[in-house]
TORKOL-4160 file (C-alpha; in steps of 0.2 Angstrom, whole numbers, padded with zeros to 4 digits, m for minus):
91
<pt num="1" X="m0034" Y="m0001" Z="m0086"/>
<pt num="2" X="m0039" Y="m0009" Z="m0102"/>
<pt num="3" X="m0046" Y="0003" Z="m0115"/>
<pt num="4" X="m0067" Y="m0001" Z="m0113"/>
<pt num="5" X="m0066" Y="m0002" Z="m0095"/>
<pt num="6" X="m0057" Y="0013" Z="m0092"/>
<pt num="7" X="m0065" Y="0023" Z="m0104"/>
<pt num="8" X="m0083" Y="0013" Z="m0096"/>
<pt num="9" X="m0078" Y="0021" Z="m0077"/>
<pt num="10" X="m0072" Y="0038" Z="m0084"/>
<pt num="11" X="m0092" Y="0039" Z="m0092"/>
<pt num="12" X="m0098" Y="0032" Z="m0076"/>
<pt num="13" X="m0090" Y="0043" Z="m0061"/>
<pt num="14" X="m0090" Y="0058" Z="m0072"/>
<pt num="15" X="m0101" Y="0073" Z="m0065"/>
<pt num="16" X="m0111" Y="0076" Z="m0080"/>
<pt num="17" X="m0107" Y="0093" Z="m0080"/>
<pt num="18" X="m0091" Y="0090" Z="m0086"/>
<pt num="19" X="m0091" Y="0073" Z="m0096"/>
<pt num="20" X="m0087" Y="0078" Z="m0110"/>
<pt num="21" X="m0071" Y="0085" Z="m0103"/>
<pt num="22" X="m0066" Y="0069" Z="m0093"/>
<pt num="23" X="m0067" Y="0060" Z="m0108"/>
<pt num="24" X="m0055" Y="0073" Z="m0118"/>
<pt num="25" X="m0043" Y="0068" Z="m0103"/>
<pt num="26" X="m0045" Y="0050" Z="m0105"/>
<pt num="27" X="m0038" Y="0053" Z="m0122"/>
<pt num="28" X="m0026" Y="0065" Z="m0117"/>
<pt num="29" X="m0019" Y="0052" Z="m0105"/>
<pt num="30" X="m0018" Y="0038" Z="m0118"/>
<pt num="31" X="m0006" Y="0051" Z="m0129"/>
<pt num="32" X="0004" Y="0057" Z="m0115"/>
<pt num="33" X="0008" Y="0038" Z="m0112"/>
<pt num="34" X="0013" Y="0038" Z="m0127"/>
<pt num="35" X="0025" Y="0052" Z="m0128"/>
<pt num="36" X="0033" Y="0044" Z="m0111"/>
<pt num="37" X="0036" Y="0028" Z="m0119"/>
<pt num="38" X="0043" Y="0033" Z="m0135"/>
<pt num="39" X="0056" Y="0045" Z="m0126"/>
<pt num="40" X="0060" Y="0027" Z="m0114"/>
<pt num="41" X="0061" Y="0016" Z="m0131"/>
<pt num="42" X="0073" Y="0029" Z="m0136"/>
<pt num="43" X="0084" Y="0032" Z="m0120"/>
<pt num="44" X="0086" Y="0011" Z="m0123"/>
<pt num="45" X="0101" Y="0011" Z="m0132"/>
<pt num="46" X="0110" Y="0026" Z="m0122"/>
<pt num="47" X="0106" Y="0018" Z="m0104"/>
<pt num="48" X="0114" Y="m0001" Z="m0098"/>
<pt num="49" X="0100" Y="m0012" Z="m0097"/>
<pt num="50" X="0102" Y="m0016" Z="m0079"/>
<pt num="51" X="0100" Y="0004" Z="m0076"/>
<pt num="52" X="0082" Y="0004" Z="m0088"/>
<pt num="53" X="0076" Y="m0013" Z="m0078"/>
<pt num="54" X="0080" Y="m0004" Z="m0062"/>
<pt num="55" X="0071" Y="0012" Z="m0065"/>
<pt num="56" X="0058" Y="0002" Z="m0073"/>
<pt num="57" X="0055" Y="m0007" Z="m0058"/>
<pt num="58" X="0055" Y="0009" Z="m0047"/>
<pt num="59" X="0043" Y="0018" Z="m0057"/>
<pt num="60" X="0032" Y="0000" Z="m0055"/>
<pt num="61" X="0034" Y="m0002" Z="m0038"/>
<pt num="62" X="0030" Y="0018" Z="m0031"/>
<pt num="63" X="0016" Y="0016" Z="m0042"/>
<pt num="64" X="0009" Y="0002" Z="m0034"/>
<pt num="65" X="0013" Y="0008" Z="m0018"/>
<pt num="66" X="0004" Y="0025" Z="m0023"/>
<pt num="67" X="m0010" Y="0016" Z="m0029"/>
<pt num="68" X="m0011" Y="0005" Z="m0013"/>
<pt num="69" X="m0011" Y="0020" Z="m0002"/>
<pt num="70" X="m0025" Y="0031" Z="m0010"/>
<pt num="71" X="m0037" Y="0016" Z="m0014"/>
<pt num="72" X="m0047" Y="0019" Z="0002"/>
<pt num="73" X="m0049" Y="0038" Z="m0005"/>
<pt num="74" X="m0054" Y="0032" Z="m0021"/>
<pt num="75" X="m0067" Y="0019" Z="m0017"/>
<pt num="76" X="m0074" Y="0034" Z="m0003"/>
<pt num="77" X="m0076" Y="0047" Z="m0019"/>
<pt num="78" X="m0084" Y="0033" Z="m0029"/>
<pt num="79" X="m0097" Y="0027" Z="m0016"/>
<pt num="80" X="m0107" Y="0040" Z="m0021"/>
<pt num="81" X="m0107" Y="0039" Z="m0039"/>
<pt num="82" X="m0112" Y="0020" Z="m0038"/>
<pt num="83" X="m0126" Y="0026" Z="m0025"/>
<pt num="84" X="m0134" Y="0039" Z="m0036"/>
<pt num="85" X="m0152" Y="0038" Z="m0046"/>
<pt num="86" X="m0145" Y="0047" Z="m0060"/>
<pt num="87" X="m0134" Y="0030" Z="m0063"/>
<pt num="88" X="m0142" Y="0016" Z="m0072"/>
<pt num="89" X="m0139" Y="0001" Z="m0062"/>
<pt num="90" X="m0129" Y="m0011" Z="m0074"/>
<pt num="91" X="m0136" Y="m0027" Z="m0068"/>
């Protein structure tokens, strides 16, 4: 998810409760990316290329699978966050 629409949904389905600490995850994930990609761009020159493609494209693909799976789950938890009054309606 690009940086203001990601950062726009965590602000929107967040129980206001506990915005605030949604959002310190938000951040948190973006460093932990990080982190993951800088230890990847430094296993680069130890690993054959073939073998970093290949677990590249694992990673990609159980993702995607993942994501393809728990999308009916996801759009049932955000139902009633798009439903609420407490949500300004953005149109």
């Amino acid at each position: 998810m690009p940086e203001p629409v990601g950062i726009s949904a965590f602000a929107r389905l967040a129980p206001r409760a506990i915005a605030s600490q949604v959002m310190g995850i938000w951040f948190l994930r973006g460093s932990l990316a990080g982190l993951l990609v800088g230890a990847a761009g430094s296993a680069y020159e130890e690993i054959p290329l073939t073998v970093n493609f290949g677990i590249t494209t694992l990673t990609v693909a159980v993702a995607g699978v993942l994501l393809v799976c728990l999308t009916p789950t996801i759009r049932r938890l955000m139902k009633p966050a798009a439903e609420s009054p407490f949500i300004p309606d953005p149109s």
